[in-house]
N, CA, C and O of each residue as an XYZ file, in Angstrom:
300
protein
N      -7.742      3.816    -21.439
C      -7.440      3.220    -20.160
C      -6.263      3.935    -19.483
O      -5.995      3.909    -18.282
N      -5.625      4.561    -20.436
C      -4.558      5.285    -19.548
C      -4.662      6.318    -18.260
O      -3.887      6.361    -17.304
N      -6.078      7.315    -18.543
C      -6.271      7.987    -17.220
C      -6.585      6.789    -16.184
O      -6.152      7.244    -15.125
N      -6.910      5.983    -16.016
C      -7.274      5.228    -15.192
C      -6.193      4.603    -14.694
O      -6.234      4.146    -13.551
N      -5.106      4.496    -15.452
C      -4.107      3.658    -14.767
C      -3.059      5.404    -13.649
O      -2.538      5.420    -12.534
N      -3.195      6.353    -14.567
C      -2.671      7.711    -14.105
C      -3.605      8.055    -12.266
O      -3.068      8.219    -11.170
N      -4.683      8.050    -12.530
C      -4.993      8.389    -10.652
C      -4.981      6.928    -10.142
O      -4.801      7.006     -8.927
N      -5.072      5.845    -10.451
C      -4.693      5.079    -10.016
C      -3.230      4.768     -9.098
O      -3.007      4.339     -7.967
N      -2.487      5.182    -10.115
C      -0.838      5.193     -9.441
C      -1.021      6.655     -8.940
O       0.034      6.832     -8.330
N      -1.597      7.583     -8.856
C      -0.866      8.673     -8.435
C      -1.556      9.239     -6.759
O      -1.139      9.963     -5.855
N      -2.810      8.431     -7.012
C      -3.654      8.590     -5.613
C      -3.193      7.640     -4.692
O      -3.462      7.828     -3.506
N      -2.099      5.968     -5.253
C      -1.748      5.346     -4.785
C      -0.813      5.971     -3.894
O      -0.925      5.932     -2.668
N       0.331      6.686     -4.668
C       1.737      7.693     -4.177
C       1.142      8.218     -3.354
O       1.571      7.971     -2.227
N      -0.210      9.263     -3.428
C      -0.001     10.094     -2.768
C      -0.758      9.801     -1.147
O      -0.577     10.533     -0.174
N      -1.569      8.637     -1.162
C      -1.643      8.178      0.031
C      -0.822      7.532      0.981
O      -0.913      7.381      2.200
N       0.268      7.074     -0.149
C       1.179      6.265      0.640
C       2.137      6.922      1.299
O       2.725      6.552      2.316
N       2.341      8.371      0.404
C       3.209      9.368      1.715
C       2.447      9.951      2.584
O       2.975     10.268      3.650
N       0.825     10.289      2.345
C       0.428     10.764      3.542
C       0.432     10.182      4.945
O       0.548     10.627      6.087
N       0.208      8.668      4.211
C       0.005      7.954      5.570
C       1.129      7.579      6.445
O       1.290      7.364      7.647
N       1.705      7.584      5.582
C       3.632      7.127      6.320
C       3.839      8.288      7.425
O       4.230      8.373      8.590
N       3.206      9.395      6.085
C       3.970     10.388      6.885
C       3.079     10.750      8.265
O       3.752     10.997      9.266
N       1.985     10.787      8.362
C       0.985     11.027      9.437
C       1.545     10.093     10.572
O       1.605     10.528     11.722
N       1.986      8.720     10.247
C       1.998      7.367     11.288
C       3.783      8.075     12.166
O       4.088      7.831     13.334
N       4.281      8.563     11.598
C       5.223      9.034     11.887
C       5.694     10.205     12.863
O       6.499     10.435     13.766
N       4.438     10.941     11.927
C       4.325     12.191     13.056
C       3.719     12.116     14.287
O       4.073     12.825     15.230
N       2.570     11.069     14.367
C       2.038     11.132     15.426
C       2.986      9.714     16.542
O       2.476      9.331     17.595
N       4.022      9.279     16.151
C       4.797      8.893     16.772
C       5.585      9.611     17.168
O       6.302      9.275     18.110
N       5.728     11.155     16.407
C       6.981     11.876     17.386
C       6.224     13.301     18.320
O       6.739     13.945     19.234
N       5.133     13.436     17.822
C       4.085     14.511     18.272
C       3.100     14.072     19.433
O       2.910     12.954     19.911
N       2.515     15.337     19.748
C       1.354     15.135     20.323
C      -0.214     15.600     19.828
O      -0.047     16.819     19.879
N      -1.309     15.464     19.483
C      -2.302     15.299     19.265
C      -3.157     16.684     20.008
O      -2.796     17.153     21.087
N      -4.568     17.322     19.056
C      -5.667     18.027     19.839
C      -6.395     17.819     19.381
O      -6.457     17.409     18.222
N      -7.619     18.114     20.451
C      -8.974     17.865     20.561
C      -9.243     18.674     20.649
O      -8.629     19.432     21.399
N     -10.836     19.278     19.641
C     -11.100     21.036     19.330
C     -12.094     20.574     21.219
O     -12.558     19.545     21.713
N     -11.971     22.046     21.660
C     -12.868     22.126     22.999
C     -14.434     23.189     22.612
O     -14.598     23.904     21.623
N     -15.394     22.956     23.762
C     -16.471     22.865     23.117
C     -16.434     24.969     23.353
O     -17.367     25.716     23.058
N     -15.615     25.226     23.709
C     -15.199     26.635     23.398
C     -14.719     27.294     22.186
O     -14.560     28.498     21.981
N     -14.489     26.147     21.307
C     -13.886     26.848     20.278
C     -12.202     26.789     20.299
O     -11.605     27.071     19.260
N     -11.471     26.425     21.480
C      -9.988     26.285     21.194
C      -9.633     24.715     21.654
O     -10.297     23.920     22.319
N      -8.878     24.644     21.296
C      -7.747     23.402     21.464
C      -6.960     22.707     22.486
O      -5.831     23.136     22.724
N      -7.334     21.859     23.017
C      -6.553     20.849     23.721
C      -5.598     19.830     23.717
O      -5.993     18.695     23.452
N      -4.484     20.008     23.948
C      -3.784     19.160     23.692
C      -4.012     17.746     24.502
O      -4.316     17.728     25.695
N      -3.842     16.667     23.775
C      -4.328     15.600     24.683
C      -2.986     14.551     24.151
O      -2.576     14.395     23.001
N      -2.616     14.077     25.108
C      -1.131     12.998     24.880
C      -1.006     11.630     23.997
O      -1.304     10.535     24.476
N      -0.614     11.772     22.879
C      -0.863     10.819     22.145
C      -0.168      9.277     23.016
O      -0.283      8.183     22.463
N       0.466      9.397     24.274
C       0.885      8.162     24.793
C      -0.201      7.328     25.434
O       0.260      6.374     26.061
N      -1.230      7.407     25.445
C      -2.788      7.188     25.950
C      -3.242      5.904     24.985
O      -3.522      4.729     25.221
N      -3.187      6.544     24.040
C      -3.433      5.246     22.420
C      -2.995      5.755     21.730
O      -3.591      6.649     21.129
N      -1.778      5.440     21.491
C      -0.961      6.319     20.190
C      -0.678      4.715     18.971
O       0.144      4.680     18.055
N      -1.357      3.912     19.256
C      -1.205      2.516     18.352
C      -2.351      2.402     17.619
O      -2.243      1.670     16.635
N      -3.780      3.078     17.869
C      -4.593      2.806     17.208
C      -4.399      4.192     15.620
O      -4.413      4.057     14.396
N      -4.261      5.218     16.413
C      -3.706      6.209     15.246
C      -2.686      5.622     14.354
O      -2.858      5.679     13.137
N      -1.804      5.150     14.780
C      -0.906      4.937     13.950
C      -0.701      3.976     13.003
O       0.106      4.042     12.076
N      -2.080      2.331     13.468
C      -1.810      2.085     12.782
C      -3.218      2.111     11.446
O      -3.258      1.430     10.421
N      -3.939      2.836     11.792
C      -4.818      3.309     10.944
C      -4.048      4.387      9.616
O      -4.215      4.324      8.398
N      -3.217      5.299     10.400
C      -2.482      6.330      9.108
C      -1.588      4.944      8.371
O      -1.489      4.905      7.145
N      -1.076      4.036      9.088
C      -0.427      2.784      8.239
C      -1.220      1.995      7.602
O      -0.511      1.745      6.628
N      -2.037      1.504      7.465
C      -3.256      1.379      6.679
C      -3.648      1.691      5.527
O      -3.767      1.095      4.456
N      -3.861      2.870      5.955
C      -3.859      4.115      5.070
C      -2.790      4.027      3.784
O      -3.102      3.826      2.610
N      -1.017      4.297      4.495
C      -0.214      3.808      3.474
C      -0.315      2.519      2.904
O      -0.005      2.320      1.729
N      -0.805      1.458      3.799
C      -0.859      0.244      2.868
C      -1.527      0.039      1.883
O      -1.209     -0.799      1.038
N      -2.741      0.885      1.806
C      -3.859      0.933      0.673
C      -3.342      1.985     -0.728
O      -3.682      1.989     -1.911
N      -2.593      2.635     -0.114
C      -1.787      3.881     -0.849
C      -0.723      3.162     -1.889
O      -0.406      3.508     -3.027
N      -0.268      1.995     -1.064
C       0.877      1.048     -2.162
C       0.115      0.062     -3.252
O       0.368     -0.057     -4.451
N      -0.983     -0.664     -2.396
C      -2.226     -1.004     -3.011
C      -2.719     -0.569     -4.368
O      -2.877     -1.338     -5.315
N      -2.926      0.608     -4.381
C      -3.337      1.325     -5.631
C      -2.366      1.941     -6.312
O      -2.287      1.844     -7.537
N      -1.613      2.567     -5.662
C      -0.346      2.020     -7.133
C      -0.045      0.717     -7.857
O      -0.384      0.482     -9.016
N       0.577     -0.046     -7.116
C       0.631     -1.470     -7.792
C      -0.362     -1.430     -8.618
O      -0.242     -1.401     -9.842
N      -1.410     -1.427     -7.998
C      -2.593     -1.640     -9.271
C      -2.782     -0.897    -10.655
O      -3.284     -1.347    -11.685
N      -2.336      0.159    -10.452
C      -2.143      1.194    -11.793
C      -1.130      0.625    -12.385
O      -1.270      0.659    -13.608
N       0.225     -0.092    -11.899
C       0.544     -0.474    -12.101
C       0.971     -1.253    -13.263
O       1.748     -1.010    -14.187
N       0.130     -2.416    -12.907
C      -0.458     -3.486    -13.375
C      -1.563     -3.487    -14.301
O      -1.817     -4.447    -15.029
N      -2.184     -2.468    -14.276
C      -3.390     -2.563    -14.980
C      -2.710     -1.302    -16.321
O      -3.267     -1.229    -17.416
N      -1.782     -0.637    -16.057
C      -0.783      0.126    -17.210
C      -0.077     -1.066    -18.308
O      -0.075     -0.592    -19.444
N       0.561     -2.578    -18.264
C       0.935     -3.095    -18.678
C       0.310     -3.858    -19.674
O       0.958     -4.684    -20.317
């Protein structure tokens, strides 16, 4: 049972900084959209910058989620 409790906590960690960290960035950044040319558009994340963000938070919440659970299921 121990690998199981190991990606458990460690996929937990590592979502929980992605998502923090994503909800963060796209609070201080701006956002692109590939164009049907092949390059990049920048498009203003002040438009809906709440639904991104709180989806990457989410994200971390599920990330703490599964740690705890490795957690818990390690004891």
């Amino acid at each position: 049972m121990e690998p199981v409790v190991a990606v458990l906590f460690m996929s937990g960690i590592i979502l929980a900084i992605v998502g923090s960290g994503r909800a963060i960035a796209i609070r201080m950044g701006r956002g692109v959209i590939a164009d049907d040319r092949g390059g990049t558009t920048p498009v203003p994340l002040w438009e809906r910058p709440d639904v991104a963000r709180l989806l990457w938070l989410a994200v971390g919440l599920y990330g703490l989620f599964l740690a705890s659970a490795g957690i818990i299921n390690g004891r």
